[in-house]
N, C-alpha and C positions, 0 to 999 in steps of 0.2 A: 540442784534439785532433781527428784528423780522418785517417778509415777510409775506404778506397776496396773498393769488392763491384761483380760484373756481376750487369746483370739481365736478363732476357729482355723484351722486346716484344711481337709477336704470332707473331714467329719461338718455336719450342719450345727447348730447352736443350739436349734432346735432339741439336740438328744437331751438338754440339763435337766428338764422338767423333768424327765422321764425318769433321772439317775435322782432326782430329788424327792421321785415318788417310787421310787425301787426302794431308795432309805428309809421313807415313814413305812412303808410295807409292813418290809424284814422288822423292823421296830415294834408295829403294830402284830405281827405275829407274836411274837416274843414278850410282850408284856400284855398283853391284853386280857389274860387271867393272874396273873400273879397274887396269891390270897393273902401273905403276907406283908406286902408290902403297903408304907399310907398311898394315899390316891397321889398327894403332892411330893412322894419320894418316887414314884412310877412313874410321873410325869416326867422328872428329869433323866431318868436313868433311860428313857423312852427317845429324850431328844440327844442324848450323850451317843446312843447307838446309832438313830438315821442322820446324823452328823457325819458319824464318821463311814458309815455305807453310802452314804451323798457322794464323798469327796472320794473314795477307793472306785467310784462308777464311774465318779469322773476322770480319773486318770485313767481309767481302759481307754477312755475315748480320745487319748491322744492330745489336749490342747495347748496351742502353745502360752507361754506368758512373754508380754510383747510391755519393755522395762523401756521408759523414756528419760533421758537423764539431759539437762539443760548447761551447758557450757561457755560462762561467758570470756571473750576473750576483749582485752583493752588494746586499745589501740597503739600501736606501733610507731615513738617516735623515733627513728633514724636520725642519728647528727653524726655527720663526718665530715673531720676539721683536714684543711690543710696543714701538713709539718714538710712541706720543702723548702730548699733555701730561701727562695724567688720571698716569701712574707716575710724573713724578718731583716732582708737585704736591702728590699726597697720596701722601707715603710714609709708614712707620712709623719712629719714632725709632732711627736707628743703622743705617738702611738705605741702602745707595748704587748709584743705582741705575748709576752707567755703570762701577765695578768691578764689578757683578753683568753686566752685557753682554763682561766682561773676561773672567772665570769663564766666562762662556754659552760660549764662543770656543773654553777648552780641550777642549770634550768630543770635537772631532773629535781631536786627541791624544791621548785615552783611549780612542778607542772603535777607532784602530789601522787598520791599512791594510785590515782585512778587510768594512769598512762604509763606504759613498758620503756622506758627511756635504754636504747642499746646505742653506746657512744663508739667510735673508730677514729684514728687517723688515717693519712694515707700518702703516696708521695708515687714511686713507682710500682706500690700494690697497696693491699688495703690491708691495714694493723685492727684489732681490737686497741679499745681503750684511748682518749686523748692524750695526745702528747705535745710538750714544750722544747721538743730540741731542735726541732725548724732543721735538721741537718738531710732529710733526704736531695738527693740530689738528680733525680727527675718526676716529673707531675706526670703523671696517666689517670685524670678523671673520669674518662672513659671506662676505664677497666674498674674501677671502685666504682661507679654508678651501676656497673653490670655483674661487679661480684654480688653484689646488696640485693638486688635484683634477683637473683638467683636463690640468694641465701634464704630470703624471706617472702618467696614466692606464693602465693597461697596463702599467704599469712594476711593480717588485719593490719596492715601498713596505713596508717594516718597521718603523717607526716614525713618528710625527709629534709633534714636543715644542712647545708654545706658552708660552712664560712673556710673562702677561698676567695684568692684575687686573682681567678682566671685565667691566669694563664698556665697551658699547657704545652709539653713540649714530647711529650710517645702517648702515641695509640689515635683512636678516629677524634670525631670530633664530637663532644659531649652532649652536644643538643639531641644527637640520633638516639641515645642511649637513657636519655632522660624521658623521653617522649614513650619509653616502654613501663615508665613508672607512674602506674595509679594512683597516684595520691599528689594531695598539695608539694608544692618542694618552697620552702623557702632560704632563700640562698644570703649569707652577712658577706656582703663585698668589702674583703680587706684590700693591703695593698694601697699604690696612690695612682691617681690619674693623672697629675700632676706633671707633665714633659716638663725635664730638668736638664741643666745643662749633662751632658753626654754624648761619648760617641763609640759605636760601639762594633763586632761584627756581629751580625745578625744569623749568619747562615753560611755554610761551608758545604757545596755540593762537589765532590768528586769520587771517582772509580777510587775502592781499595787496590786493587793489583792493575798494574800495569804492564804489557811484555817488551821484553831486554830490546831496544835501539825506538821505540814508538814511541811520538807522543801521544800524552795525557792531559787532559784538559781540568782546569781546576776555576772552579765559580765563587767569587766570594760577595756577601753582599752587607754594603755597610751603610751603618744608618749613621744620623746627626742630631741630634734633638737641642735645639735653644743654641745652635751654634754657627747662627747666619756667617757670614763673611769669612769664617776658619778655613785653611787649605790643611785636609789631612794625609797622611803620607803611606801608603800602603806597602810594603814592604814584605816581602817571601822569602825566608833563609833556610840552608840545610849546611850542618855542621858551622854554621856561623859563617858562611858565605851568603851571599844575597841573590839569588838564583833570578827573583823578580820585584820593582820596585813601581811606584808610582804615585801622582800627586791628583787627587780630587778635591779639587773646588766647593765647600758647602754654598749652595742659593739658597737653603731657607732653612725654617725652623722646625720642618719637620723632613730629614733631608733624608732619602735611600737610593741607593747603585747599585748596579750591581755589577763586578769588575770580574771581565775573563779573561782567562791566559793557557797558554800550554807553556808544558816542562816535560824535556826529553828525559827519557827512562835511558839514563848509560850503563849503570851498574844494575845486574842483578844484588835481591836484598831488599829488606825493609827498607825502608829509608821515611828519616822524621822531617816534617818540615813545620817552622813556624811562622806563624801569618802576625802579623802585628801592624796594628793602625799608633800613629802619635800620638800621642795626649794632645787636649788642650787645658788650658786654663779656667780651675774653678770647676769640673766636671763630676759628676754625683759619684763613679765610680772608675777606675784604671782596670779591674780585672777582667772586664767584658772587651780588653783592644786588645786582645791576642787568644789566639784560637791554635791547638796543634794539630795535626791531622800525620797521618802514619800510610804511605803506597809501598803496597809488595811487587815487586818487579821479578817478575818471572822469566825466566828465559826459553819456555816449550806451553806448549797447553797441550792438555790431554785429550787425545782423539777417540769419543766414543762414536760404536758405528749401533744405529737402533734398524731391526729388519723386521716386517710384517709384510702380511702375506691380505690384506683387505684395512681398507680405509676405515679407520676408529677415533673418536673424539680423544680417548685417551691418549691417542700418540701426541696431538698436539699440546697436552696438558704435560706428558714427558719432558718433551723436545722444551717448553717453556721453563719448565720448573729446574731442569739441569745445564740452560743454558744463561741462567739466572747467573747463576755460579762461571766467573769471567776464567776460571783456573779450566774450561772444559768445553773444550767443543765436538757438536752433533751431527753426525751424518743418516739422515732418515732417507728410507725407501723401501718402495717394494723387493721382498726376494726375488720375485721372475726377472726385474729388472738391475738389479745389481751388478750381475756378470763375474769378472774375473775378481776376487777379491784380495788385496794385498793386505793379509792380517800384522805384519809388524807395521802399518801405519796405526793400527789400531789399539788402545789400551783397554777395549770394554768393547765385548756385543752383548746387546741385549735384545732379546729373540721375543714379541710381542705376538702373542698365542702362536705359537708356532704347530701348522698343521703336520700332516705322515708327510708330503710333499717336503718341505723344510727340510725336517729331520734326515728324510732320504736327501735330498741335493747336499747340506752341510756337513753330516756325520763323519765321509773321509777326509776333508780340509780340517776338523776343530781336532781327530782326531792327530793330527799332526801340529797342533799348536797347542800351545798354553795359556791361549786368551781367555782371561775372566769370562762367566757368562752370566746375567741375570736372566732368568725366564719366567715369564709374565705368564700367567695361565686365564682362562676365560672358555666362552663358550664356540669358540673355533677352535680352540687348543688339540691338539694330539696326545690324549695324556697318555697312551701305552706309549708311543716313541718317547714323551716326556721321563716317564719311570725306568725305559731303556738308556734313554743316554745319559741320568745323572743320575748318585747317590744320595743326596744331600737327604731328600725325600720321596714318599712312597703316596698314591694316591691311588682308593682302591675303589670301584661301584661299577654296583650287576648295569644298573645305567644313570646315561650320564645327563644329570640334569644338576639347574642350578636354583639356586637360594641365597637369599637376603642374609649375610651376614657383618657386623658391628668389628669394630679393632677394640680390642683392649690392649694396652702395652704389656709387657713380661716383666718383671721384675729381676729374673737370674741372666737378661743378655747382657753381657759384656764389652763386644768388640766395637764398639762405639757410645758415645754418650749423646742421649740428645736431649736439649733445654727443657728445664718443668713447662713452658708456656707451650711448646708445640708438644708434648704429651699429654697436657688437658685437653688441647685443638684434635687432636687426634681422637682421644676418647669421644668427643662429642660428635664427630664426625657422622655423616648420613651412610646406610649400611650400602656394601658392594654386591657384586651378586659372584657369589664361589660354588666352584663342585661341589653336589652333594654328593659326600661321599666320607669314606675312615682315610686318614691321614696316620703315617707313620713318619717321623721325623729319626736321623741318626747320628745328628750331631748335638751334645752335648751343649745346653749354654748359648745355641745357634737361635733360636726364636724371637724375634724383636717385636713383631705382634702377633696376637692369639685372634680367634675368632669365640665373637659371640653369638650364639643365636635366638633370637629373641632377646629374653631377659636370661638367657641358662649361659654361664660363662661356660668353654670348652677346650680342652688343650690343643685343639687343631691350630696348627700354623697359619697364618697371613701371610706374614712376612718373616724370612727367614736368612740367612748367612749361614756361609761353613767354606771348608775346603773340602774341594772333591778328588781327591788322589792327585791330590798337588796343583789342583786349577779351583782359583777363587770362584765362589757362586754363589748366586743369591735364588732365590723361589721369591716372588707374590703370587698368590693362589684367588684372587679378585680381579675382574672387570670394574668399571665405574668410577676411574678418579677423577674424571669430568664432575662427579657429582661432588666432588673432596674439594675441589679448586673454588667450584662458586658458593657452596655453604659455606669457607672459608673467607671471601670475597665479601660476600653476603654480611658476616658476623663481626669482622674484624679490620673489612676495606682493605685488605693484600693478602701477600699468600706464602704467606713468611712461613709455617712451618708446612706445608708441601713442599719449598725449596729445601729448606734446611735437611726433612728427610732425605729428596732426593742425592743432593747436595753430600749429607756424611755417608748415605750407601754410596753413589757411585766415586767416593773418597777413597772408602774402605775396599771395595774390590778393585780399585786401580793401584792403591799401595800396594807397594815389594813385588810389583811386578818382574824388578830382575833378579829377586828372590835373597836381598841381602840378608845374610842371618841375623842381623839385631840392628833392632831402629827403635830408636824413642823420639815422640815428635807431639809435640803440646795441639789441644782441638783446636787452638785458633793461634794463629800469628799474633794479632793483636788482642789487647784482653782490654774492657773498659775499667777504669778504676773501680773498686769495691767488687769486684767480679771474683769467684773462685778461679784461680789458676791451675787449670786440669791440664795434665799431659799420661801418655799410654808408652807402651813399652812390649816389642813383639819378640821373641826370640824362636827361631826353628833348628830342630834338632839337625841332624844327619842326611836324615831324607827328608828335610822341606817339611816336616810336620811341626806344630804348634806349640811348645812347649812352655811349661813355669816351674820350672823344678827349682830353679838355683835362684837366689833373691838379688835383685836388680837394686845397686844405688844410686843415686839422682843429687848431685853437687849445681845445686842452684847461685851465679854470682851476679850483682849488680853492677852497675855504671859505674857506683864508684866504692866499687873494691868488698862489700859484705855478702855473707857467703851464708846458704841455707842447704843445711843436708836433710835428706830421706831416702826413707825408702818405700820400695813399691809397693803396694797390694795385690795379692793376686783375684784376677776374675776372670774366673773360665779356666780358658786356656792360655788367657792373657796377662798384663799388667794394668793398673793402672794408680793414677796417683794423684789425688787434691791437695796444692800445696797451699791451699787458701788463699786469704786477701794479701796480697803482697803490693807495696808502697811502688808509685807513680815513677817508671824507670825503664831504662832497658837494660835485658837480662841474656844472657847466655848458661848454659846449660851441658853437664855432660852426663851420661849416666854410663855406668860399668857393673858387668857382669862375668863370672868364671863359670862355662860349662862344660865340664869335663877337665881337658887338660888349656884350653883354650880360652883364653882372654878376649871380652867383647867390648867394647864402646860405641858409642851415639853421644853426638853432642848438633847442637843448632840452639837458636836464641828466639827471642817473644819479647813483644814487648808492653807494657803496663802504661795505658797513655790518661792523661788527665779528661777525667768529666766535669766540662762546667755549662752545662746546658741551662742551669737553672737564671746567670749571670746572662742571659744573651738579652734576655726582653724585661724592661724595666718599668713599664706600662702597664697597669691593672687594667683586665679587659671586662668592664660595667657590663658595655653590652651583651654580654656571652648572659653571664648570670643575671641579668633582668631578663632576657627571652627566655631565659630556665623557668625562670616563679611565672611569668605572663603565661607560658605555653602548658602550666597546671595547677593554675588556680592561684600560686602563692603570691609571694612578696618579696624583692629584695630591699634588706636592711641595710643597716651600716655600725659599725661594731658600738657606736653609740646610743643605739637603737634596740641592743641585746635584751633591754629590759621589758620588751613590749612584744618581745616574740613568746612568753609563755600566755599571754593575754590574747594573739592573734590567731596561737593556737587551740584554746579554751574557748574562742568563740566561732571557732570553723565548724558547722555542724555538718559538714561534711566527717567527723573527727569523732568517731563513736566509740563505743562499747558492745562490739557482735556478739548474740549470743546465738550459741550451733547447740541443734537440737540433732542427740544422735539417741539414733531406736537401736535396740536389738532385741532380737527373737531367741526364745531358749524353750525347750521340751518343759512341760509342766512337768514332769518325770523326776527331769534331771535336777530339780528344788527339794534342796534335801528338808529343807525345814518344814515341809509340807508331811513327811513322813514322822519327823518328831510328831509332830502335832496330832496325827492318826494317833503313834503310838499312846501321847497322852490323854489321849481322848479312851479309848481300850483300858488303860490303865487303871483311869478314875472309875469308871464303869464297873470294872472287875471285882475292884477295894470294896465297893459299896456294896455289892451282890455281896461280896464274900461276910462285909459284916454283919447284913442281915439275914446270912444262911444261906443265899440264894444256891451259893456253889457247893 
């Protein structure tokens, strides 16, 4: 619907009369003798003229037209189903779960054209559209409550339906994430509660890397359900030796342990171990008594030394985020008190605003080394020493003050990849506070984030990499990651992608530190099943610079004996390469290249280990999804029940039809059909004078 009103300006209203007696005037001038004319042909040709000198008076005066147009919107039912393994693994007898997604499907035909029915599945993200292949292989309810949320923010959300049995195994815990949703939730509790005979492991807590001659501690925790009086047998093997073994006693029907042990790290090298509990007799599933887990045994850790010159929150958000990472350890302090510094202990300085002091005591020692540097910039920083001692980048202002500014990721950096989930986290990130100032950046393909300011994206660097005449280096040009770690903390309850950045930058400037000319080595040792298997590929010319001229290939072979070729992509100044989803194994790897007259290789191995997170918990959790519907008004159902939820929908009058009333203002001026209308108004006038002679 949609109502057109004038409105006044800073002109008063008052003036209409006036422009309405300006019209009959001119009108009353102009015909008031006319001897030709009849008295009821003058009459009209009289009102045809102060019509249209009414309306030409009134558009001097400026006013505007203020158009009301009514907008109704329908209410928002959200239904998103579970499709991971866990529903259609442990069902209850007589249940089926892809006719129940069949059923899920008609509710938008029950609930009739007067409600927006938008359907999803979801497992470890969130899908458009229902789906029956129950094959995801982890639950994150958390993160599909919070994409939803997101998506249709602002919107006319009137219900949200989840049919799910509860249980979850990645991300927080779903009750926090529900409680941010306005509206009813009602929740079909699939799944059975039913404890059945079973026994299973539950939980697998240990370090991924361990260092060469240490032990490593490994927690396992196994539960028993309906299998009083069982002795089950717990068993630890690698390459089919039994490293650790042991026998637990079930005392009851609902029975959990939880068994710890250490295992000496002798060999450097991955190394797989398998955990397996015994069967018993009659037991609802075997796949859940064995569990694999994969430690990397390292033989060195990398020694990063971090130097500041005044106590900052951010060091301690540093020092936490990269020592996250067991492959690295930190040595913090102040520069005055450092002293004699023996840099081949060191694989990484990272210099944390480093003032003119700094730069004067450091300058002749780094200029005698090769140690990587990151340099952290802020509002103690030195940034003319900063400009003097490195190339990477340039930072220019008459003065030096700082601003709020946002990360957006780059799209053309290469020398590292980092996961889509901590480049959303990042983007949403609370802004830092950076130089204001003109940024020149000169390496090529170097910028990992950009700066935003306000709402205006900007090619200014954040964060950056490069090589600076043969010494790895990185630039951040912000203070404030104190404030990145607890919005992070905050949103997601860990700080999984502050580590991970930290984690692949101080990755990236600690490789080739003894400057081998070609390395290919996969982002992660271990990959999880259904994961892309990425691996990168560096080659340096002559003098230690970056090159990709000549095409690198990549001889991928398995455990047992099959063999996948490619080749590299080039990015940047680098390589890299997605060999996709590759099948549950371990793998070894060689890549070769010819530059020049000269023959390269890299080879090292990864390995692809099994995900069965969804097999560990065979218990639907009620009470998760009845404190979901209690704690917003809704209800939980039971898939029996499906037919009564477009009825309990229909009758929530909290469950509406909004209508948004949106005004807008436009110049009477700019309404063209107001000037037709003049001109036909002149027109008829004209015609009619003209055919009584008048003209």
């Amino acid at each position: 619907m949609l109502l057109f009103s004038i409105t006044w300006g800073a002109v008063s209203g008052w003036w209409a009369p006036v422009c309405l007696l300006l019209g009959l005037a001119y009108a009353w001038l102009m015909y008031r003798q006319p001897v030709n004319l009849g008295e009821n042909f003058r009459k009209g040709l009289f009102a045809l003229r102060a019509l249209a000198v009414f309306i030409i008076a009134l558009l001097l005066l400026s006013p505007l037209l203020q158009s009301l147009s009514y907008q109704p919107q329908k209410p928002l039912i959200l239904v998103a189903q579970d499709n991971s393994q866990s529903v259609s693994q442990f069902k209850p007898a007589g249940f089926d779960p892809k006719a129940f997604v069949t059923n899920l499907a008609t509710l938008k035909d029950k609930l009739g054209d007067d409600y927006d029915v938008r359907e999803f599945n979801f497992g470890a993200q969130l899908n458009n559209g229902l789906a029956n292949t129950f094959d995801a292989r982890k639950t994150d309810m958390s993160a599909a409550l919070r994409q939803l949320n997101d998506q249709y923010s602002n919107q006319n959300i009137g219900a949200l339906v989840i049919a799910t049995d509860g249980m979850y195994n990645q991300g927080a815990d779903p009750q926090y994430d529900a409680r941010n949703i306005k509206s009813a939730i009602y929740t079909i509790a699939l799944g059975d509660t039913v404890a059945r005979r079973d026994v299973l492991i539950g939980n697998v807590n240990y370090n991924k890397t361990a260092y060469l001659g240490n032990n490593f501690e490994i927690e396992v925790l196994t539960e028993a359900w309906q299998s009083r009086g069982e002795a089950m047998r717990l068993t630890v093997s690698e390459g089919g030796k039994v490293v650790h073994s042991e026998n637990i006693e079930v005392s009851n029907d609902a029975f959990k342990k939880i068994s710890t042990f250490q295992l000496n790290a002798e060999k450097k090298g991955i190394h797989k171990y398998n955990i397996n509990l015994s069967p018993v007799k009659n037991e609802l599933s075997t796949q859940n008594n064995s569990e694999t887990i994969y430690v990397e045994v390292l033989d060195v850790k990398q020694k990063i030394l971090l130097l500041y010159d005044g106590p900052h929150p951010d060091v301690t958000v540093i020092k936490q985020a990269i020592e996250s990472n067991k492959n690295f350890e930190l040595k913090a302090g102040l520069t005055a008190d450092m002293g004699a510094i023996k840099w081949s202990d060191y694989s990484l300085l990272i210099l944390y605003q480093p003032s003119f002091s700094t730069f004067t005591l450091l300058r002749p020692e780094l200029a005698k080394t090769r140690i990587p540097i990151w340099y952290m910039l802020g509002a103690q920083a030195d940034i003319r020493g900063f400009n003097t001692q490195q190339k990477l980048a340039g930072v220019s202002s008459n003065r030096f003050d700082m601003q709020e500014v946002f990360a957006i990721t780059a799209t053309d950096f290469s020398s590292f990849t980092l996961s889509d989930s901590t480049l959303q986290k990042i983007n949403k990130f609370p802004p830092l506070m950076a130089p204001y100032a003109n940024y020149s950046v000169t390496v090529p393909n170097g910028v990992l984030l950009k700066q935003r300011i306000g709402n205006v994206p900007t090619s200014y660097p954040l964060l950056m990499f490069g090589d600076d005449a043969g010494r790895r280096s990185g630039v951040f040009m912000g203070e404030g990651l104190w404030r990145w770690q607890l919005s992070e903390y905050q949103s997601y309850a860990n700080h999984h992608a502050l580590e991970e950045l930290f984690s692949q930058s101080v990755q990236y400037l600690t490789a080739n530190t003894d400057k081998q000319r070609f390395r290919a080595y996969p982002s992660k040792n271990i990959f999880d099943e259904g994961d892309n298997v990425l691996l990168n590929a560096e080659l340096y010319d002559d003098a230690l610079q970056l090159t990709n001229t000549p095409d690198v290939k990549m001889a991928i072979k398995s455990a047992d004996g099959k063999n996948y070729n490619f080749l590299f992509t080039r990015m940047g100044q680098t390589y890299q390469l997605d060999a996709g989803n590759l099948p549950v194994g371990e793998y070894t790897y060689s890549a070769t290249t010819i530059f020049g007259k000269q023959a390269f290789n890299g080879t090292g191995q990864f390995t692809v280990k099994p995900l069965n997170l969804e097999i560990r918990q065979s218990v639907a959790n009620r009470q998760l999804l009845n404190s979901m519907s209690a704690q917003s008004g809704g209800k939980m159902l039971f898939p029996k029940q499906l037919d009564e939820l477009a009825e309990l929908i229909k009758k929530n009058e909290n469950i509406k039809t909004l209508v948004f009333e949106d005004k807008h203002y436009s110049d009477m001026i700019d309404v063209k059909w107001i000037f037709a209308f003049i001109f036909l108004l002149l027109s008829v006038e004209w015609f009619l004078r003209k055919r009584e002679g008048e003209v």
